[in-house]
C-alpha positions as CSV (number, residue, x, y, z in Angstrom):
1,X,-17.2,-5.5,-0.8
2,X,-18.1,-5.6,-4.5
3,X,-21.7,-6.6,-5.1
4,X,-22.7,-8.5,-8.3
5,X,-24.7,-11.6,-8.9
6,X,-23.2,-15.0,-8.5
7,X,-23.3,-15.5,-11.9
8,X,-22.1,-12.6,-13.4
9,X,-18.3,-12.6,-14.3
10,X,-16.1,-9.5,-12.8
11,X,-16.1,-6.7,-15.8
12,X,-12.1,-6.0,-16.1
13,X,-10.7,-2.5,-18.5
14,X,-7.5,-2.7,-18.8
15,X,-5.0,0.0,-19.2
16,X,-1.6,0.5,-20.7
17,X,-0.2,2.7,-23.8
18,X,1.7,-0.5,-24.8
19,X,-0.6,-2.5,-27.4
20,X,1.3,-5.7,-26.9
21,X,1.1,-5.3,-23.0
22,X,-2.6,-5.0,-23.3
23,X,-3.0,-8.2,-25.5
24,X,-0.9,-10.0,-22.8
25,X,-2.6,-9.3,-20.1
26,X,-5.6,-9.6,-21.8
27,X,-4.8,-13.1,-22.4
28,X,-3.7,-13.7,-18.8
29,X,-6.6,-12.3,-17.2
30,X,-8.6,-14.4,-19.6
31,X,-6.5,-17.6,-19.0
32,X,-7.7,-16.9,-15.4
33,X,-11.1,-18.2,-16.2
34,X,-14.4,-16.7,-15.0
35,X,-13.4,-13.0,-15.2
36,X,-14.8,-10.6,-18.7
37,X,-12.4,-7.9,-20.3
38,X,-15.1,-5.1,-21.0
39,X,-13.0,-2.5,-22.9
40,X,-9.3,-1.8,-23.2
41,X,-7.6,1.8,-23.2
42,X,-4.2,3.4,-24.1
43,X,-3.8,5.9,-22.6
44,X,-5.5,7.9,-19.1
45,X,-8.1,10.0,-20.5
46,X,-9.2,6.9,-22.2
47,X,-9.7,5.3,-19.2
48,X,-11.2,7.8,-17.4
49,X,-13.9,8.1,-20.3
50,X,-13.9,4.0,-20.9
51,X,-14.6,3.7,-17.2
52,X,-17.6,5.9,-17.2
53,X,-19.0,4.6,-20.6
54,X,-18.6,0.7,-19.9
55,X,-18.8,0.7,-16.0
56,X,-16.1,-2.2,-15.3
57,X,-16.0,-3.8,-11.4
58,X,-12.1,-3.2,-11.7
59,X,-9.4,-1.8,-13.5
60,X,-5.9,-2.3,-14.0
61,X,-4.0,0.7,-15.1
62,X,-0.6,1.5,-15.8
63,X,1.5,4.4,-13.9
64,X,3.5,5.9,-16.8
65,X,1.2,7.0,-19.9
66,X,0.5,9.7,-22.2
67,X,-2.3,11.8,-22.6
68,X,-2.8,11.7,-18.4
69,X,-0.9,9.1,-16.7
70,X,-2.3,6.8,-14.3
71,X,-2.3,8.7,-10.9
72,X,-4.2,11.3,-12.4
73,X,-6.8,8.9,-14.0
74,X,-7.0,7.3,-10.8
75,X,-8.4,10.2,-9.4
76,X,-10.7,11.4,-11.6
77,X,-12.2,8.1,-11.6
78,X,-12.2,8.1,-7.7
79,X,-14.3,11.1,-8.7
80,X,-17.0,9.7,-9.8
81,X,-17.2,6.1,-9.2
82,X,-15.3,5.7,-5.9
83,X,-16.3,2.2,-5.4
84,X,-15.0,0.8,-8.6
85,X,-11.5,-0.2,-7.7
86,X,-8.0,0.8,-9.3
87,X,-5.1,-1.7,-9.7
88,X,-1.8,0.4,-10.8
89,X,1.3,-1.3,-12.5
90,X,4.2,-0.5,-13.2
91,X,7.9,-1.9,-14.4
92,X,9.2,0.3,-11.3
93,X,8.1,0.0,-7.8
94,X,9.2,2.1,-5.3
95,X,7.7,3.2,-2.1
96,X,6.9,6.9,-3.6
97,X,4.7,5.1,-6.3
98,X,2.9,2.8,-4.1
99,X,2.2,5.9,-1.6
100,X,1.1,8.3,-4.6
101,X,-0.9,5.5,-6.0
102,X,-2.5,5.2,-2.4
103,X,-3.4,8.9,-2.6
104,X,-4.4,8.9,-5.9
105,X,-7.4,6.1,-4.9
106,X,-5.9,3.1,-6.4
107,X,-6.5,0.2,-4.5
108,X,-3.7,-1.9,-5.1
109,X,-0.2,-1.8,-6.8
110,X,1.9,-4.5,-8.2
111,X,5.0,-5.0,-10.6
112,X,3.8,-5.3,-14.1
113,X,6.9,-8.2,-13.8
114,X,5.0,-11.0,-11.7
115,X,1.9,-11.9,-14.1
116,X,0.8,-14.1,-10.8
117,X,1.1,-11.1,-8.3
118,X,-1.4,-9.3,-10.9
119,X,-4.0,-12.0,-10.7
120,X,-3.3,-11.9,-7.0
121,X,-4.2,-8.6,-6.6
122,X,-7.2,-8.4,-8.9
123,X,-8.6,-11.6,-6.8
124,X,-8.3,-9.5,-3.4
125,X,-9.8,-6.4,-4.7
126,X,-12.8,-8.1,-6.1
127,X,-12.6,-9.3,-2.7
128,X,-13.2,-5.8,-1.4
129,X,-9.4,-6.1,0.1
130,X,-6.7,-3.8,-1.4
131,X,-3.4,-5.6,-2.2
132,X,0.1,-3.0,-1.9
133,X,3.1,-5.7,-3.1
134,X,6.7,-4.5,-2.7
135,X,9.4,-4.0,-4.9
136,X,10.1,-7.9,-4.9
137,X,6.7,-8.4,-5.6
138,X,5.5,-9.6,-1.9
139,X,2.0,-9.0,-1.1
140,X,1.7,-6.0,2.2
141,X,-2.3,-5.5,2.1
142,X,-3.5,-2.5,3.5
């Protein structure tokens, strides 16, 4: 279970090589109300350093970047800050991603498709849950 003060607003980095994927997520997570964007990164070695210099409660990471895609970023951050937890997206689900993003430490995976499924998962991992949708975007927690 995450633990923060009541007031203080979930700390979000969000991940993605694709600049205008980043600003629209950006604006949905904002849209969302009571959440903060703390940093942004392109690529995984970004995050992996973003996530140690800003400390975020979450982060939503894509699967297919350059530089060190998200699996591996995953784990490294697993590394070293195991409790913060990983959100992977992706325009392909399939049930190899979702089980190598399992391994990896992510705690949730969801179609980069269904903006609501994303704010569905961030909600249940904030919620100390982990969130696993299918391909059609269904939620399977886990």
């Amino acid at each position: 279970m995450m633990e923060m003060a009541a007031s203080a607003a979930p700390r979000i980095l969000i991940v993605d090589d694709n600049l205008f994927l980043r600003q629209e997520l950006r604006k949905l997570l904002i849209a969302h109300g009571g959440w903060q964007i703390c940093g942004e990164a392109s690529d995984g070695f970004d995050a992996v350093e973003k996530t140690r210099a800003l400390h975020p409660d979450l982060v939503v990471m894509d699967l297919s970047m350059p530089v060190m895609n998200g699996l591996r970023a995953a784990r490294e951050i697993r590394s070293f800050a195991p409790k913060i937890p990983v959100v992977m997206f992706s325009m392909y689900l399939s049930p190899h991603f979702v089980h190598a993003a399992r391994d990896a430490g992510a705690r949730g995976v969801v179609p980069k498709s269904q903006p609501q499924v994303i704010l569905t998962a961030i909600e249940e991992l904030l919620r100390g849950n982990s969130f696993f949708a299918d391909e059609g975007g269904l939620q399977a927690k886990g």
